[in-house]
C-alpha positions as CSV (number, residue, x, y, z in Angstrom):
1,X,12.5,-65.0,39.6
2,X,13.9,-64.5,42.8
3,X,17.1,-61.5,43.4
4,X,20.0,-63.4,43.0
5,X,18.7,-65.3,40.1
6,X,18.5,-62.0,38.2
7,X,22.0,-60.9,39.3
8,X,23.6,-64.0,37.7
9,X,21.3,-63.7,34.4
10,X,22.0,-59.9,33.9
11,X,26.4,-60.9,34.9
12,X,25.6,-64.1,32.3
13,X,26.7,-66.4,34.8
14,X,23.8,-69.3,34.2
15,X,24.6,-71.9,31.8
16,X,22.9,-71.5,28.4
17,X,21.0,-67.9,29.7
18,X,21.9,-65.5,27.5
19,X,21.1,-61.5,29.2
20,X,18.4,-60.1,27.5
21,X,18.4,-56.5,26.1
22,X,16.0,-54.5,28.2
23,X,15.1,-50.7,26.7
24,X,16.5,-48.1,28.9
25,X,13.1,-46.4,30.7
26,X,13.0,-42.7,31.2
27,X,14.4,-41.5,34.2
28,X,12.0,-41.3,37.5
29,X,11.7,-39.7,40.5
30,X,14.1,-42.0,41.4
31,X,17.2,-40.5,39.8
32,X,17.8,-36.7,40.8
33,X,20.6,-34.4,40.1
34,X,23.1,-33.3,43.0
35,X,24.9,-30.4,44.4
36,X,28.8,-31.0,44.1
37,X,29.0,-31.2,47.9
38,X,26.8,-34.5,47.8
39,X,28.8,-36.0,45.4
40,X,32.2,-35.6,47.2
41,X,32.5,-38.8,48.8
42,X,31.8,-40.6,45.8
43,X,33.4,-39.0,44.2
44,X,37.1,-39.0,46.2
45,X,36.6,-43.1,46.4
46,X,36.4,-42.5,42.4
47,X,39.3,-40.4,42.5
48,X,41.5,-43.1,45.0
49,X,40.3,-45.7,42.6
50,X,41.9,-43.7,39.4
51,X,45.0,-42.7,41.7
52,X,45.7,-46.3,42.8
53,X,49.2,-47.3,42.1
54,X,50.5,-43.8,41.0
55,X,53.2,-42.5,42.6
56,X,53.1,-39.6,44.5
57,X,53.7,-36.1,42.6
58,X,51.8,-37.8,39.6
59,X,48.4,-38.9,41.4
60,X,45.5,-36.6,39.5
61,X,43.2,-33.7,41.2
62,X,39.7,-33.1,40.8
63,X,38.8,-30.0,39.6
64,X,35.2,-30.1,39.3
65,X,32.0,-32.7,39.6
66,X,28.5,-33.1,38.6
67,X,26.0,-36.2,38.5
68,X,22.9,-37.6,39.8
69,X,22.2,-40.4,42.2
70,X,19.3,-43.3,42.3
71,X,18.2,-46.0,44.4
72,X,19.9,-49.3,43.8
73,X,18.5,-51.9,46.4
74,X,19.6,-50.9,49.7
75,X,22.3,-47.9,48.3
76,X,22.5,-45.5,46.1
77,X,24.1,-45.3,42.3
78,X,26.0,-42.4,41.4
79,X,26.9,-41.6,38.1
80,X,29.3,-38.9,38.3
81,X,30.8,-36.7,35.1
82,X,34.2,-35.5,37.0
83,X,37.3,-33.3,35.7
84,X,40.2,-34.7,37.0
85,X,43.9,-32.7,36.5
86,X,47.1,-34.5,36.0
87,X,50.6,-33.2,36.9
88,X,52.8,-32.1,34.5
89,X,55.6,-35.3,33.9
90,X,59.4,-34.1,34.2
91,X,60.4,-37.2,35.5
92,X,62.8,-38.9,32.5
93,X,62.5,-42.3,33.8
94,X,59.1,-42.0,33.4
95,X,58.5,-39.7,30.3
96,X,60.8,-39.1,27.4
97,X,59.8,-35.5,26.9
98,X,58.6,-33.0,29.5
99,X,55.0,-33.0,29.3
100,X,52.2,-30.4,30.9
101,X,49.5,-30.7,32.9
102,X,46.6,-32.9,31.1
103,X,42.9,-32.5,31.7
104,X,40.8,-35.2,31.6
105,X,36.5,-36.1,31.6
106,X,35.5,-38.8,33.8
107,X,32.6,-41.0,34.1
108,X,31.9,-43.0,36.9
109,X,29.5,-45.6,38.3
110,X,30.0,-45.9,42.1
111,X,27.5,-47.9,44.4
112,X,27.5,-46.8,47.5
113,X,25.5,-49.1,50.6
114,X,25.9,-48.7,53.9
115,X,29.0,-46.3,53.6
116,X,30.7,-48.7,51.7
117,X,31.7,-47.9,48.5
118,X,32.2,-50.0,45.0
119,X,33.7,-48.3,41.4
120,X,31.6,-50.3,39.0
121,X,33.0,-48.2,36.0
122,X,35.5,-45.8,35.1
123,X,35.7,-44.2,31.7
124,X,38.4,-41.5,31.1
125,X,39.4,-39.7,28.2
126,X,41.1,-36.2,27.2
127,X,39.5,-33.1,28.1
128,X,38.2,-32.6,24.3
129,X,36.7,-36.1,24.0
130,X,33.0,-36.3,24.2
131,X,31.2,-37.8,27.3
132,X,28.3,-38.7,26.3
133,X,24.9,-38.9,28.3
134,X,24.1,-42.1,29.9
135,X,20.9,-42.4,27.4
136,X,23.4,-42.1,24.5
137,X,26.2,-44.5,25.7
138,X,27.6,-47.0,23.9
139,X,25.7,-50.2,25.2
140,X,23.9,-48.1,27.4
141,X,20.6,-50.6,25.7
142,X,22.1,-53.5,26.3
143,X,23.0,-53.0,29.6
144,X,20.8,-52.8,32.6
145,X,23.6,-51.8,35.0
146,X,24.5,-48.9,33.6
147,X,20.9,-47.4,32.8
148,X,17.8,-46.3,34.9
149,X,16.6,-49.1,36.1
150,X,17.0,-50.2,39.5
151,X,19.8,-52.7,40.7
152,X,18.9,-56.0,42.0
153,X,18.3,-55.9,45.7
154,X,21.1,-56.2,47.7
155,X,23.6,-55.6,44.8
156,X,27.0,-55.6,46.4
157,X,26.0,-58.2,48.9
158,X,25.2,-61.0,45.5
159,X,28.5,-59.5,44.1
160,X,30.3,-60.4,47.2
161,X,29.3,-64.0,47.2
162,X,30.1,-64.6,43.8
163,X,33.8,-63.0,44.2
164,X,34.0,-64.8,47.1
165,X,33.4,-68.4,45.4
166,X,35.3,-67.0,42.4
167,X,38.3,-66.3,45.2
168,X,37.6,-69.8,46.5
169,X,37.2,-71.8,42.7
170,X,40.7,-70.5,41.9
171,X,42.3,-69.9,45.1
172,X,43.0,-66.5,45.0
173,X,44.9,-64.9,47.7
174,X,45.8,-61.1,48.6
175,X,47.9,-59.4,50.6
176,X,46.1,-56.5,52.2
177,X,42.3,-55.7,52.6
178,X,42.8,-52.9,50.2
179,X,43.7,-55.1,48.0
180,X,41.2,-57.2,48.1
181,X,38.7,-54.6,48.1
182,X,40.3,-53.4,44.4
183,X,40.2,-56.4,43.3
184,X,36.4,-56.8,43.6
185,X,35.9,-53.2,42.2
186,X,37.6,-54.3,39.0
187,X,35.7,-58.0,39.5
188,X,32.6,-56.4,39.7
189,X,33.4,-53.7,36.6
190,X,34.8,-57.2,34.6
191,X,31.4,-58.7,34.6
192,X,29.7,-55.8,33.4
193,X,32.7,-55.6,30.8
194,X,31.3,-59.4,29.8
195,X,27.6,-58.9,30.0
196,X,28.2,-55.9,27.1
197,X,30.3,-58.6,25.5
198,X,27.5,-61.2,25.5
199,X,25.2,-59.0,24.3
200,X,27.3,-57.9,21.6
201,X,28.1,-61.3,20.2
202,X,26.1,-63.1,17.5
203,X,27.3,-66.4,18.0
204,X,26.8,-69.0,20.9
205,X,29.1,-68.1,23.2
206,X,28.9,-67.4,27.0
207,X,30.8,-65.4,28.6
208,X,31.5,-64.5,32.3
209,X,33.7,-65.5,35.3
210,X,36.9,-67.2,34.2
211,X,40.3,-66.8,36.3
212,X,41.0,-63.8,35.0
213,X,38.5,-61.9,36.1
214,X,40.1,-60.0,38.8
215,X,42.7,-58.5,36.4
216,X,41.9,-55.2,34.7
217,X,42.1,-55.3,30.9
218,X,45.0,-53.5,30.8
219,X,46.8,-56.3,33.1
220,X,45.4,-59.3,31.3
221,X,46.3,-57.8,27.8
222,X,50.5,-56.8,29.3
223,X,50.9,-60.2,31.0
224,X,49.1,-63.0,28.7
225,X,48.7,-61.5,25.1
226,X,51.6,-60.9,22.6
227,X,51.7,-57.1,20.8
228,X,53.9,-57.9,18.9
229,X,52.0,-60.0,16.3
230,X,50.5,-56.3,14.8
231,X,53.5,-54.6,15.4
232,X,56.1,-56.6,13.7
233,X,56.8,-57.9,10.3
234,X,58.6,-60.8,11.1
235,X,60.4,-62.6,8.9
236,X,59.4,-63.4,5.3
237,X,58.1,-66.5,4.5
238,X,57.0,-68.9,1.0
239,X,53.5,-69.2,0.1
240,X,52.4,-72.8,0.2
241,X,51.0,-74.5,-2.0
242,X,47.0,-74.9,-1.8
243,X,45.6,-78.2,-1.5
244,X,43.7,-78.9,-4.2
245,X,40.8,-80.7,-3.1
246,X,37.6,-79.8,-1.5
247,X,37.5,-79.6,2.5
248,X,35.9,-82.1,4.3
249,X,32.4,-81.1,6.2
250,X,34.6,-81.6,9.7
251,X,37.9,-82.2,10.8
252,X,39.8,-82.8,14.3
253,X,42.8,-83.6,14.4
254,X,42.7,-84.5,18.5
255,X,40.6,-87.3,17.6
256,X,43.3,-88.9,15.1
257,X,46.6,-88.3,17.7
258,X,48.0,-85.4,16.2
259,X,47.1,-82.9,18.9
260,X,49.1,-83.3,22.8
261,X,47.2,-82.4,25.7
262,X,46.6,-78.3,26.6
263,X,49.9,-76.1,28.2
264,X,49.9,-73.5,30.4
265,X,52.2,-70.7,29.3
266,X,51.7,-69.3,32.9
267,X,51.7,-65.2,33.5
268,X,54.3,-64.7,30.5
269,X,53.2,-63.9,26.8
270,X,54.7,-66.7,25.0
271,X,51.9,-67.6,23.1
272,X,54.2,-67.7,20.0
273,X,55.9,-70.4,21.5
274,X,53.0,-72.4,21.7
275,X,51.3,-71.9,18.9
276,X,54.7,-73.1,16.7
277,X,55.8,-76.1,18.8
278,X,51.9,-77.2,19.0
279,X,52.1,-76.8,14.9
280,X,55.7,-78.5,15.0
281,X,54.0,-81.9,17.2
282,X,51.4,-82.1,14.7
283,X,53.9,-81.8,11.5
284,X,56.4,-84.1,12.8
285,X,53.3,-87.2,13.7
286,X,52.2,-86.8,10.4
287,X,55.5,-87.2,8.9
288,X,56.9,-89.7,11.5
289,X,53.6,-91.3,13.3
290,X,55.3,-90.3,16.7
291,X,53.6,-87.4,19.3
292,X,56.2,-86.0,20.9
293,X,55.5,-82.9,23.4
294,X,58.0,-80.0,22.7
295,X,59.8,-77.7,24.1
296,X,58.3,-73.7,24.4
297,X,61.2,-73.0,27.2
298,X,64.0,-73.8,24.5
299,X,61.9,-71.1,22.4
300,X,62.0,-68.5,25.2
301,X,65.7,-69.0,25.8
302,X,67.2,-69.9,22.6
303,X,65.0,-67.8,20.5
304,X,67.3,-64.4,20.1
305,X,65.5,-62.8,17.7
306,X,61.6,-63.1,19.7
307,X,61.3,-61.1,22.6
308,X,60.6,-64.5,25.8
309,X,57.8,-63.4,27.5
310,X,57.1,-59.6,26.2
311,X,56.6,-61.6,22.8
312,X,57.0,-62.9,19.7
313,X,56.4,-63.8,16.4
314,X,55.9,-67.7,14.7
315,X,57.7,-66.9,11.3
316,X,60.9,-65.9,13.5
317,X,60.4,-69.3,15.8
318,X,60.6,-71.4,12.8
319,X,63.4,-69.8,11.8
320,X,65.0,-70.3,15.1
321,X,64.2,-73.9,15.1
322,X,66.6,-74.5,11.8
323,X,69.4,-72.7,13.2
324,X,69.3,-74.3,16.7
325,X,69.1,-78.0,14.7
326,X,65.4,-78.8,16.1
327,X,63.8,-79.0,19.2
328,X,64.4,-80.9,22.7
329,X,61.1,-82.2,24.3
330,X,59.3,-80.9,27.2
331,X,60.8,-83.3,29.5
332,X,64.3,-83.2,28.6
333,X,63.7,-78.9,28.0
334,X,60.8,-78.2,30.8
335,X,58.8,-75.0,31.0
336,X,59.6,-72.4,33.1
337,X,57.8,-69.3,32.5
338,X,60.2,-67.3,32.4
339,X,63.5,-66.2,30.0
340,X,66.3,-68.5,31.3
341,X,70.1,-68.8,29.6
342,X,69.6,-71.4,26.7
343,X,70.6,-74.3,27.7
344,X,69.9,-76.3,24.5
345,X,71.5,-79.5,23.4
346,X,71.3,-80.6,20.5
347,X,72.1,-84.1,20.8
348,X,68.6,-84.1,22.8
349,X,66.6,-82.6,19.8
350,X,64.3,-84.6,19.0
351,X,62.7,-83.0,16.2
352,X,63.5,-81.0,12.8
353,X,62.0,-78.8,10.5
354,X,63.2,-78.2,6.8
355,X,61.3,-74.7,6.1
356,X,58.1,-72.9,7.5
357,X,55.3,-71.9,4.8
358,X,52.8,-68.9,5.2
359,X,49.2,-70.2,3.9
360,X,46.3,-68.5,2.1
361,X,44.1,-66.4,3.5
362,X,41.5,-68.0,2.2
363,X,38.8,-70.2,5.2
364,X,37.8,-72.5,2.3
365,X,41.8,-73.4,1.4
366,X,42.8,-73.0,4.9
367,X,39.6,-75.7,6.0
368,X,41.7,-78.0,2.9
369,X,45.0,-77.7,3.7
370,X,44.5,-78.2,7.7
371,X,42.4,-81.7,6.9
372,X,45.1,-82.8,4.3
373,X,48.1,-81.0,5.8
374,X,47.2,-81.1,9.9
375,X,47.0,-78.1,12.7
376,X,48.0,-74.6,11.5
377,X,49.4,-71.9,13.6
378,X,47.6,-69.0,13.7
379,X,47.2,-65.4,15.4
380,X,43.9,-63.8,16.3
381,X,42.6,-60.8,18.1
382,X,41.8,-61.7,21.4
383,X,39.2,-59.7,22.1
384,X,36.4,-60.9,24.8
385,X,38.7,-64.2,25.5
386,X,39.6,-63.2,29.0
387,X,36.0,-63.8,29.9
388,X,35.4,-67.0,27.1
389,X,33.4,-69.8,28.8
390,X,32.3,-72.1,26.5
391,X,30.4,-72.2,22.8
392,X,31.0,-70.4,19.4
393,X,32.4,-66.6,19.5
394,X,31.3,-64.4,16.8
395,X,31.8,-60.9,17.9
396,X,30.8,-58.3,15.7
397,X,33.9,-56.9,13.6
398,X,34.5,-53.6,15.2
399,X,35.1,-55.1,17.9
400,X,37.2,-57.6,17.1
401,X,39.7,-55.9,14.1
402,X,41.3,-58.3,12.4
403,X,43.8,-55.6,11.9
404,X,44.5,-56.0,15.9
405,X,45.9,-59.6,16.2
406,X,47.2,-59.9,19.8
407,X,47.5,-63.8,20.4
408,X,49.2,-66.9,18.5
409,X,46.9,-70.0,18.9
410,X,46.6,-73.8,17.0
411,X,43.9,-74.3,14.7
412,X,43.5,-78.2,15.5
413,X,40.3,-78.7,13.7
414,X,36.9,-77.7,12.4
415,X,32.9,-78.3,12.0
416,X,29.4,-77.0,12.4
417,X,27.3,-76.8,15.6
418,X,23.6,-76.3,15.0
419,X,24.4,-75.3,11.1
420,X,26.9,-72.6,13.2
421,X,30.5,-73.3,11.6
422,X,33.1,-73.4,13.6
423,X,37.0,-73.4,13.9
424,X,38.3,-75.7,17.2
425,X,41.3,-74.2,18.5
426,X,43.3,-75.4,20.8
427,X,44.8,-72.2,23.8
428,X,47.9,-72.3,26.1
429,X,46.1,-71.1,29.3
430,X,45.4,-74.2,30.8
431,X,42.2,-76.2,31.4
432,X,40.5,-74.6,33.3
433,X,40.0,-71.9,31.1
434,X,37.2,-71.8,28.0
435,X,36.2,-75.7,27.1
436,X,39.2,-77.4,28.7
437,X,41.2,-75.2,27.5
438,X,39.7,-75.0,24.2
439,X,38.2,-72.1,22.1
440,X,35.8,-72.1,19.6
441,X,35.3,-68.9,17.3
442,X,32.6,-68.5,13.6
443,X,34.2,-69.8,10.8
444,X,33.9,-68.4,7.6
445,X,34.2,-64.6,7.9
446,X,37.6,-64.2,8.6
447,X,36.3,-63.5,12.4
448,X,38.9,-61.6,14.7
449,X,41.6,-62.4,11.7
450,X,41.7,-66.0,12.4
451,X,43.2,-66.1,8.6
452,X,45.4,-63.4,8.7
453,X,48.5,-64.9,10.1
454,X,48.2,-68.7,9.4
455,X,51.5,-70.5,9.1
456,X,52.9,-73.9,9.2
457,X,56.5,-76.0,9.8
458,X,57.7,-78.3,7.0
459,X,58.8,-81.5,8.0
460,X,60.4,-83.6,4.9
């Protein structure tokens, strides 16, 4: 198989090629341990990497370094165990208490070819966490980057091409070099992130590049997921009543008009939003036989109790709905974004509610009451979604807590591919994300606690 072949299976990038796990070999003569004062250049890049964005007076210091270097194609790999020194923080706008100096243990993966240099990982934890060996990390089987054997030829240069059509498919643009240069460091660390995600996922899915894969995790999580659905109660609601008959084998609601076409909510998490006004459009055609599109930006601005964009929960939106009078549609109330002075009307509302009801737990009686009832609002851990290309997601439940809930979605319908069940559910990121804008996750063990939070509007 020729070079760049391989680099796109091992990133999962080919349709329907799944990365196979390869058995870490022992080390060869091509890995040897280095002297500190081979490693410094690594390891400083390493260190400017960590330091990026940090003020000055709380940037870390590296105290001390150790690793070993191998061929990969026409560089060299180092994987570097580093002690890195943070300041103390007296600064009250950024720390509530005075805090002291903090040590921490580093690992990093930094390819290194012709001078230039790329972080490919960066694991950091407190100075008494354990840093395992490479032969004893976590995915270290599953994942060929990260073990002793050698990178496909001409590693960075393949990387480079496929951030560069990646840059070019959704017309990326950044001010500085610098910049740019970060952002394929945390490109390139992204689809290592996803190739341990494929591997780790017993269902169909494929991940890989999406457009967010030039954001770290810690950027896609502030900006597009919603915290606040683990970390708030909300407001109480009723139990409804289960539907008594048995589930159909499938159900989709898109292909009988209850379902309008896939949102955007844009670099804001209002999720919440969406999920209850897609919930809302599907209550009020059962009841009415009319589609109407809704408003999420009369949410966001009219909703005093959910946080806009930094969140929000569906049991207070319904509430919010009542007391407003209903809900204006998306033309007359357009999305913005962002949290704007509510400017509702209420002879434009369109639409009503009469209560909002919180629904079993149960997939069996959740499969019923969707089929008899129509879409549910729901919340589920996101975890692995900023990478989500297409097929069913099943990741193992570790990794995706039900406990951790972090996004508000619309279960829209459901059904078996290949004997695989499924639930279909429908995002807000556009699209071009997932199956246009679709996302399909295992049905039937409570995966990523798709039954945890499901909820629906009442429409008399």
């Amino acid at each position: 198989m020729a070079p760049w072949l391989q680099l796109l299976l091992l990133l999962g990038l080919l349709p329907d090629a799944a990365p196979a796990p390869k058995k870490p070999r022992a080390a060869g003569p091509q890995a040897r341990e280095l002297a500190s004062p081979e490693l410094l250049a690594p390891a400083r890049f390493a260190l400017e990497m960590y330091n990026r964005g940090r003020a000055a007076g709380t940037r870390a210091a590296l105290r001390a370094v150790r690793g070993r270097v191998r061929r990969a194609g026409r560089g060299s790999l180092y994987s570097l165990k580093a002690t890195l020194v943070e300041p103390p923080c007296n600064d009250p706008t950024v720390c509530q208490l005075p805090i002291s100096k903090k040590t921490l243990l580093c690992s990093f993966e930094v390819l290194d070819e012709l001078g230039k240099h790329m972080l490919l990982r960066r694991d950091c934890g407190p100075v008494d966490t354990k840093v395992t060996d490479d032969t004893n990390e976590t995915f270290s089987s599953f994942l060929p980057l990260l073990n002793k054997d050698p990178l496909p030829q001409d590693f960075s240069v393949k990387m480079a091409s496929i951030f560069k059509e990646f840059v070019t498919t959704y017309n990326r643009t950044y001010d500085t070099k610098e910049e740019a240069r970060w952002r394929m460091s945390v490109f390139a660390n992204n689809m290592v992130r996803a190739q341990k995600i494929q591997a780790l996922d017993t269902g169909t899915a494929r991940y890989g590049v999406t457009k967010f894969s030039d954001l770290t995790e810690e950027e896609f999580r502030t900006i597009y997921l919603n915290p606040l659905l683990q970390e708030e109660p909300g407001r109480k609601m009723r139990l409804a009543k289960s539907v008594s008959s048995l589930p159909p084998p499938e159900w989709d609601w898109r292909k009988k008009g209850a379902v309008t076409k896939v949102k955007d909510q844009g670099m804001c998490g209002s999720c919440w939003a969406f999920s209850v006004t897609g919930n809302v459009e599907g209550q009020w055609f059962l009841k009415q036989g009319t589609l109407l599109s809704l408003s999420e930006q009369e949410l966001l601005d009219c909703d005093k109790v959910d946080k806009g964009c930094m969140g929000g929960l569906p049991s207070n939106a319904y509430s919010a709905i009542k007391t407003l009078g209903g809900l204006e549609t998306e033309d007359d109330y357009s999305y913005r974004g962002h949290l704007q002075t509510c400017s509702f009307n209420a002879e434009k509302a369109k639409v009503y509610i009469n209560d909002s009801v919180e629904l079993s737990q149960n997939e069996q009686k959740l499969a019923a009451w969707l089929a008899e009832k129509g879409p549910i609002s729901v919340a589920i851990n996101a975890f692995g979604m900023q990478f989500y290309r297409h097929g069913i997601s099943h990741p193992l439940r570790p990794l995706c807590s039900p406990w951790l809930i972090d996004h508000a979605v619309l279960l829209v319908g459901y059904g078996n591919r290949s004997a695989t069940p499924f639930w279909a559910i429908k995002n807000s990121w556009g699209t071009d994300w997932g199956e246009e804008g679709y996302y399909y996750l295992y049905r039937g063990s409570g995966a990523c606690g798709v039954n945890i939070m499901a909820s629906s509007a009442v429409v008399n």
